[in-house]
C-alpha positions in Angstrom: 25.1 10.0 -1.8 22.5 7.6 -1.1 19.8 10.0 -1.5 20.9 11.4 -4.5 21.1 7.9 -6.0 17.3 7.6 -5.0 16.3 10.7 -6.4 17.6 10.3 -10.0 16.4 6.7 -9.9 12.8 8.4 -9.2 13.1 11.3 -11.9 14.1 8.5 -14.0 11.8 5.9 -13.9 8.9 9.0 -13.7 10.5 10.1 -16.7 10.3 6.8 -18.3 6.8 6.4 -17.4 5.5 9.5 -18.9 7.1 8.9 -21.9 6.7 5.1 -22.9 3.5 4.3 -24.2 1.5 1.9 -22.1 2.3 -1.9 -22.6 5.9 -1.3 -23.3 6.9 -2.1 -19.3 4.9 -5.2 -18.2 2.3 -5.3 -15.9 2.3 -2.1 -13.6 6.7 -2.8 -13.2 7.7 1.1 -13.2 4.9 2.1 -11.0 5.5 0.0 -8.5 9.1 1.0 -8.6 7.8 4.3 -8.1 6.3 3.2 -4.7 9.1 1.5 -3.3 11.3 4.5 -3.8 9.1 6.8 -2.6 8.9 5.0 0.6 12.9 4.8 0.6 13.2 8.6 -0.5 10.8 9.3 2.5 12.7 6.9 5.2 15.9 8.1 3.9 15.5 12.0 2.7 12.6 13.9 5.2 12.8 14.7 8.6 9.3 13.7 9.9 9.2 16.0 12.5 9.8 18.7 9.9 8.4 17.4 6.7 5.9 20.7 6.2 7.7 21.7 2.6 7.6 17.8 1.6 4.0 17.3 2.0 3.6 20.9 0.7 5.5 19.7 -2.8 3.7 16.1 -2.4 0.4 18.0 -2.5 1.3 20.5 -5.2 2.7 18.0 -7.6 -0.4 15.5 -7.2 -2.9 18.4 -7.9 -1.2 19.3 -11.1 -0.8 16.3 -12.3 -4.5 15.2 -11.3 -5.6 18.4 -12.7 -4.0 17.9 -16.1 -2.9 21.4 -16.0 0.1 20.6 -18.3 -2.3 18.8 -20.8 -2.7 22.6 -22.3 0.5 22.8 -23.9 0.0 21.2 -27.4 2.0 18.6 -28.5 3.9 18.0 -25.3 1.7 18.2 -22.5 0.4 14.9 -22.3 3.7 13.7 -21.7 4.6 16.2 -19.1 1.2 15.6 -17.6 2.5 11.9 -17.8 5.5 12.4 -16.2 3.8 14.6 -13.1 1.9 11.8 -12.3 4.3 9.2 -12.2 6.6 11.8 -9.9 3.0 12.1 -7.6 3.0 8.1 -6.8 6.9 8.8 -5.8 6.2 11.8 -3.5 3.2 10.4 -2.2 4.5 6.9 -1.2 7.0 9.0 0.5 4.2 10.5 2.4 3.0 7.6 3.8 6.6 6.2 5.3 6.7 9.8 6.9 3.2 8.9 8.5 4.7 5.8 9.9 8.1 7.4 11.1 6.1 10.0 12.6 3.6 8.0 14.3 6.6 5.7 15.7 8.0 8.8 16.9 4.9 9.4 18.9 5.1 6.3 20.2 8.0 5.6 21.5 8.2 8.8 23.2 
């Protein structure tokens, strides 16, 4: 349950950052929201010992929306490539809390 709860809150405040012009949310509010529950999502939701397809989706989604590949579509893909780079802060925050739970791993044996 918990991890559904963090996953729409993600979708939606990516969503919400794609599509609400810059200046509406003060300061930099939604993406640091982003952060903090991409580091929850990957605490909560990926095995680091098995987190291949996460950082395989992490990767994917950061390249298309640093690519701009949705920018193409007229009319509606700035806001999709808006909304792909908000998910990218999300997925990789969550990258770096598997890099911690995985090195702790390691650690402690």
């Amino acid at each position: 349950m918990g991890n559904r709860v963090v996953v729409g809150l993600m979708a939606l405040a990516a969503i919400l950052e794609g599509l609400l012009p810059e200046g509406t949310v003060p300061g930099n509010t939604l993406p640091l929201v982003l952060a903090v529950l991409g580091i929850v999502w990957g605490f909560m939701g990926v095995d680091a010992e098995d987190a291949t397809a996460y950082l395989a989706v992490a990767i994917g989604v950061g390249m298309a929306g640093y690519s701009d590949a949705l920018g193409n579509i007229p009319a509606v893909g700035g806001l999709l490539d808006g909304i792909i780079d908000a998910a990218s802060i999300a997925l990789y925050s969550g990258v770096a809390s598997v890099l911690v739970m995985r090195t702790w791993n390691r650690v402690k044996g």
